[in-house]
C-alpha positions in Angstrom: -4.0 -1.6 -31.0 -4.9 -4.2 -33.8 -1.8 -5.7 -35.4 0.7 -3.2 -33.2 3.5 -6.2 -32.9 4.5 -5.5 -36.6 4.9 -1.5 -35.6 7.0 -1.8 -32.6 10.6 -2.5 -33.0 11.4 -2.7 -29.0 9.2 -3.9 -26.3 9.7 -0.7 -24.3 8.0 1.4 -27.0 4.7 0.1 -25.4 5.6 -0.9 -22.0 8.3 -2.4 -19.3 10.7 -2.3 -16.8 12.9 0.2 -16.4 15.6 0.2 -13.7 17.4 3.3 -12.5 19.5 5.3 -9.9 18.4 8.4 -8.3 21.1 10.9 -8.7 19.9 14.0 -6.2 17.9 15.1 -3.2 17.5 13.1 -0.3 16.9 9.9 -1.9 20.7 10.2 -3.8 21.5 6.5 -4.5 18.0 5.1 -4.0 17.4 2.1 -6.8 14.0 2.6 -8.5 12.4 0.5 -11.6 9.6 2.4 -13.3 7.2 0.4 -14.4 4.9 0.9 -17.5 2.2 -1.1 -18.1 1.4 0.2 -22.0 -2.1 0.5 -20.8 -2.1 4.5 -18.9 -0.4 3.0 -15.6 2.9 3.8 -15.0 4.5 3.4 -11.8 7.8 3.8 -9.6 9.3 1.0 -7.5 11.5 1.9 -4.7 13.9 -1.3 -4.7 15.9 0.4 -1.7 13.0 0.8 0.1 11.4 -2.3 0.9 10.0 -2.9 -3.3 7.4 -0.4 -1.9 5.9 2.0 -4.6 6.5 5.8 -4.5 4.4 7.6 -7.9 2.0 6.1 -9.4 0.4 7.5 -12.7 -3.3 6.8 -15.1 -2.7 8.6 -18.2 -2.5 12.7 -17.3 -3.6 12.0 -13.4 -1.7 11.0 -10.4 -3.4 8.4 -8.3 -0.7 8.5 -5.2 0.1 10.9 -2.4 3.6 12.1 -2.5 5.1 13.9 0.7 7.1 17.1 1.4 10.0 14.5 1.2 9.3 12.0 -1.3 11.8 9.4 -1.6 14.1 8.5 1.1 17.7 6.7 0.8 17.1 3.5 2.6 18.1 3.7 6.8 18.9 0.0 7.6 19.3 0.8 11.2 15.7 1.3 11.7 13.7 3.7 13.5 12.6 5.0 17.1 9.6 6.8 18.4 8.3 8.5 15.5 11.5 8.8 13.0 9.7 6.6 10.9 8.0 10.2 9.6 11.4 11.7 8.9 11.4 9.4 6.1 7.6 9.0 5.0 7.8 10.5 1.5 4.0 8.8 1.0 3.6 7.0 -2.0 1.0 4.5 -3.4 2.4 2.1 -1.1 4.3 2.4 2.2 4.6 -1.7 3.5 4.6 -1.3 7.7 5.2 -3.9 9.7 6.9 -6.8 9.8 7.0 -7.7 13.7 5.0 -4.0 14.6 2.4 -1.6 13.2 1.3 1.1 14.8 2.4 3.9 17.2 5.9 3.4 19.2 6.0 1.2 22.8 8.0 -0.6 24.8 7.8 -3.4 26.9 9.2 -6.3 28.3 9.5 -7.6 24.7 11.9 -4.8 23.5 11.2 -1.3 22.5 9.5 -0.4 18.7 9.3 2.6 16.8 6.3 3.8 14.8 5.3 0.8 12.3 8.9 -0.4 12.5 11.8 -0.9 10.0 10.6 -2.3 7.1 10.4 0.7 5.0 13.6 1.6 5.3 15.1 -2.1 4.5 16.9 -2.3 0.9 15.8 -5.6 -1.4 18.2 -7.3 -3.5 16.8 -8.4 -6.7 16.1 -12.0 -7.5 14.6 -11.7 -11.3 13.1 -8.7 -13.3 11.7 -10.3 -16.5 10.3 -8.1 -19.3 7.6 -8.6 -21.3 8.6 -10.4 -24.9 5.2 -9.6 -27.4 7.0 -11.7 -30.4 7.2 -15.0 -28.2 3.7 -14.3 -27.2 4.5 -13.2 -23.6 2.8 -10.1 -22.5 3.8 -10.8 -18.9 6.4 -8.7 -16.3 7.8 -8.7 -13.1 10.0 -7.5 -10.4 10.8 -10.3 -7.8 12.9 -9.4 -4.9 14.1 -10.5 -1.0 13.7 -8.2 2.1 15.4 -9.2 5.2 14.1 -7.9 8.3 16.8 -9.2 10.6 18.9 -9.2 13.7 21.4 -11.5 14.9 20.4 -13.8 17.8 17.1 -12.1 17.4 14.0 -12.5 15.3 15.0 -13.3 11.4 12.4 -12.3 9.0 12.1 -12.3 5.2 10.0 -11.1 3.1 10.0 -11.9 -0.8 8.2 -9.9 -3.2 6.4 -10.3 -6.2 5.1 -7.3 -8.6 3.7 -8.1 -12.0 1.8 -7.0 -14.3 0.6 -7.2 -17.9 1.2 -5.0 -21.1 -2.0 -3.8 -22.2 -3.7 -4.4 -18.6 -4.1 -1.3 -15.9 -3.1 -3.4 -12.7 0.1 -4.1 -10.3 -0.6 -7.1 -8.9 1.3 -7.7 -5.6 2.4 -11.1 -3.9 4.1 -11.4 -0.8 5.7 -14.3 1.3 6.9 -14.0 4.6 9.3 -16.5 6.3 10.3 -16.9 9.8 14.4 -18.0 8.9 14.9 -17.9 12.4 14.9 -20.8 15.3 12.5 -19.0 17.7 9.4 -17.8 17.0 8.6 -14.3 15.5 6.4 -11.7 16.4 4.6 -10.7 13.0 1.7 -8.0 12.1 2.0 -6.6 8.1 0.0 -3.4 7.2 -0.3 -2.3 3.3 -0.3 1.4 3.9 -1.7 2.6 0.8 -1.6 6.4 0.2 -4.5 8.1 -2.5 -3.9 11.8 -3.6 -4.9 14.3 -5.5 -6.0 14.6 -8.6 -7.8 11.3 -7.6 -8.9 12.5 -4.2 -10.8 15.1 -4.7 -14.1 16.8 -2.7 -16.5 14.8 -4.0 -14.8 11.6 -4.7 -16.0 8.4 -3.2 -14.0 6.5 -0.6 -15.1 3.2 -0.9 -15.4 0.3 1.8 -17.7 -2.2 3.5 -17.4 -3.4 6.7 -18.3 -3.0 10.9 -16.1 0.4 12.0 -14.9 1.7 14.9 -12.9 4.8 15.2 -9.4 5.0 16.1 -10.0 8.2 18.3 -13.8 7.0 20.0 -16.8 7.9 19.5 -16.3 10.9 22.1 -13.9 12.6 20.1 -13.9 11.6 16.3 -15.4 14.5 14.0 -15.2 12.8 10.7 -15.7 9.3 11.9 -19.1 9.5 13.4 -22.0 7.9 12.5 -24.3 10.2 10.3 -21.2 12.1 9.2 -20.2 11.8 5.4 -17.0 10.4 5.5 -17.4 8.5 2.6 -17.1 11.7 1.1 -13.8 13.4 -0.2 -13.5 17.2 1.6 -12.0 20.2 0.9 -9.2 21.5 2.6 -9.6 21.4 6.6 -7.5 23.6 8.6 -8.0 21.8 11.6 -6.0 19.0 10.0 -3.2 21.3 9.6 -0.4 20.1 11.5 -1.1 16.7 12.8 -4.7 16.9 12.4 -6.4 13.7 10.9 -8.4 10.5 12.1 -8.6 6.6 11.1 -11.3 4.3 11.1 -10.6 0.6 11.8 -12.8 -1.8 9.9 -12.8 -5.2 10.1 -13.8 -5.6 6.3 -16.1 -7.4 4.6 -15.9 -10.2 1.9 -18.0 -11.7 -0.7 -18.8 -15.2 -1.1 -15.1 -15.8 -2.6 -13.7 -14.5 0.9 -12.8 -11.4 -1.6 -12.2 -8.0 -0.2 -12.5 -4.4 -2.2 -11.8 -0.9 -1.4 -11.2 2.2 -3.5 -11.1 5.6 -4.4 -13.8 6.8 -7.1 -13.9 10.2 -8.7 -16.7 11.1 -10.8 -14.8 13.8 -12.6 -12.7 12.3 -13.8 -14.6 9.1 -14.8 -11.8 6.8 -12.9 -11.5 4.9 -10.1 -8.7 3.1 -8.4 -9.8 -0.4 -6.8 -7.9 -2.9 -4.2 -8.8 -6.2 -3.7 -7.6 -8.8 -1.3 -8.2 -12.1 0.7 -9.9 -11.8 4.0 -8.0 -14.6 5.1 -4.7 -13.3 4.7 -5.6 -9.6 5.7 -9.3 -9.1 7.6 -8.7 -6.0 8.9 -9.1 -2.2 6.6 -7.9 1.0 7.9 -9.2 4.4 6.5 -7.0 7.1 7.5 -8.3 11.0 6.4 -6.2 13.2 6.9 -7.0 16.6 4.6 -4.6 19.0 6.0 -3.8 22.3 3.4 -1.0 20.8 1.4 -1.1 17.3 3.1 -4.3 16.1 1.3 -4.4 12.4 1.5 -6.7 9.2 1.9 -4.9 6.4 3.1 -6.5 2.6 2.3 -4.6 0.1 4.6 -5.2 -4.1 4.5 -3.4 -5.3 7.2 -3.1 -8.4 9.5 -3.7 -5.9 12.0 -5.2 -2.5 12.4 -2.2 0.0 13.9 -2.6 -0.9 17.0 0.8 -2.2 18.2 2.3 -5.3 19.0 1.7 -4.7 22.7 -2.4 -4.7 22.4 -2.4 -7.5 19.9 -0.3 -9.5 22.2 -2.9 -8.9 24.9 -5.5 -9.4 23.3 -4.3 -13.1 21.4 -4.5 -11.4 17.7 -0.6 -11.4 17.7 0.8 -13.5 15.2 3.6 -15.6 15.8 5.5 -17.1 13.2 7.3 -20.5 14.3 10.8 -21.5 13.0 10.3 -22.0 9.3 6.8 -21.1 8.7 5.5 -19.1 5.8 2.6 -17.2 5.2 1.9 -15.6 1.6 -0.2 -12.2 1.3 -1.6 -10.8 -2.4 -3.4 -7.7 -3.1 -4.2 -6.7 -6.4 -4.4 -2.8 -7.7 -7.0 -2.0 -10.3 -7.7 1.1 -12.5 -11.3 1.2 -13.8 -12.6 3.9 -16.5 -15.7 2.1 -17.9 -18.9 2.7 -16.8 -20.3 -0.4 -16.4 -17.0 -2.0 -14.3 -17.0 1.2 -12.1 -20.6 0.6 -11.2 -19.8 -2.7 -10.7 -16.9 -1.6 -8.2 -19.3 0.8 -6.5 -21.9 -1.9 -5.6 -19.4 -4.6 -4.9 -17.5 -2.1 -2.5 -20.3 -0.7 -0.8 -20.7 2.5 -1.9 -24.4 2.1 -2.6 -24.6 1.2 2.1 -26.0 4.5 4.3 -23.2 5.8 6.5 
């Protein structure tokens, strides 16, 4: 890539931002930007659904889960029970939250559906700035505001940041969220981040460090049991077919920084996929595994919150509750390794090298 800059006669030859409209299918109308970082990663963001990110691409593999639906039109008027699924199309990242993750309840608070509206909330763009390699700037980004609202209710916003760098395999994700309201807000956030095939694979390492419980107890879990290899990607399971599938919840470890990492390693193909993140702004890790014929997926989730409703974490005191005002700012970075020595790195750093 020496002296390239003299070779290229339009940015977009080696990477950028692309906006565009989806024209059929289910998502009809849906805003995207395709991002390309000039570096092997290429990626779709869903501006009319929450800025969240749908494909996601490293040279000839695909890192993301994709569902029987895939993109969605946006459904401002939220969700109840489980609807939420009817519009689940998957995706590298699926944002949950912002007043509720986890399953749908009601009580004397109101009534919420499964991980709430979010997802289906359209952004309007603030700034989109390209990269510009003959005034030395290699830097892009996608900047845009969510609002989460309801008159006389709870009034929250949430702006987002996605940038990257030509030449460098990483999104990079930043996140404010902002209580415009005058009461206080309820507020739990879950990154529900969704790994597929060709990058899940039997054999690849799902990577994590941390104390674990499992969602379904220790009476019932078949993957999530100690001595079991459920670091371990799996074939097929036909008992996952249907709704079959479990989650762990861990309440993740950090390094000395107060830096959390988790991942998706495959051998094979001499990649893996790293996220990192703040345990102060997200100490909790969810592992969902759900390898169901067809539906083959590892989901990686930081979170405020494991999925455990706004009910529990109200009873418990974990609830957040965001006064009039108030702010609180969330990053996560996404990282695509392919040399040896950084994946080893990633392995030991992300606990790959622990007993199960």
């Amino acid at each position: 890539m020496a002296n390239w800059i003299d070779k290229v006669s339009n940015p977009l030859q080696v990477g950028g931002i692309e906006t565009a409209v989806l024209d059929d299918g289910p998502g009809r109308g849906t805003r995207i930007a395709w991002i390309n970082t000039g570096a092997g990663l290429r990626y779709k963001v869903v501006i009319d659904r929450g800025l969240d990110i749908a494909d996601a691409f490293y040279n000839a593999y695909g890192l993301a889960w994709i569902s029987h639906l895939g993109v969605i039109a946006p459904r401002p008027g939220g969700y109840r029970g489980i609807e939420w699924l009817n519009a689940f199309g998957g995706g590298l990242l699926t944002t949950c939250g912002l007043d509720h993750v986890g399953g749908p309840e009601a009580d004397e608070y109101g009534e919420r559906g499964l991980h709430s509206q979010f997802s289906g909330l359209s952004a309007t763009i603030e700034s989109i700035v390209q990269p510009d390699p003959l005034a030395g700037r290699l830097d892009m980004h996608i900047t845009g505001t969510v609002k989460q609202s309801q008159p006389l209710g709870a009034q929250l916003v949430l702006k987002r940041t996605i940038s990257g760098k030509l030449g460098e395999p990483a999104i990079h994700i930043r996140d404010e969220v902002i209580n415009h309201g005058n009461t206080p807000a309820p507020h739990m956030l879950l990154y529900h981040m969704n790994l597929g095939w060709p990058l899940v694979d039997e054999g690849s390492d799902i990577c994590w460090k941390g104390r674990w419980t499992s969602r379904e107890g220790e009476d019932n879990a078949r993957i999530f049991r100690k001595g079991m290899p459920f670091r371990k990607g799996k074939p097929p399971l036909e008992e996952h077919a249907g709704s079959g599938e479990e989650a762990a919840f861990i309440d993740v470890e950090a390094d000395v920084e107060g830096k959390c990492l988790c991942g998706i390693h495959n051998p094979e193909l001499g990649i893996a996929l790293s996220i990192a993140f703040e345990k102060k702004q997200l100490p909790w890790l969810t592992n969902w595994q759900h390898w169901g014929p067809g539906e083959y997926v590892v989901g990686l989730e930081p979170g405020t919150h494991p999925p455990i409703g706004q009910s529990r974490a109200r009873s418990d005191g974990s609830l957040i509750l965001l006064q009039p005002k108030e702010r609180r700012s969330y990053g996560m970075t996404i990282r695509i390794l392919d040399r040896p020595e950084d994946i080893i790195a990633f392995l030991q750093a992300a606990g790959q090298t622990e007993s199960y």
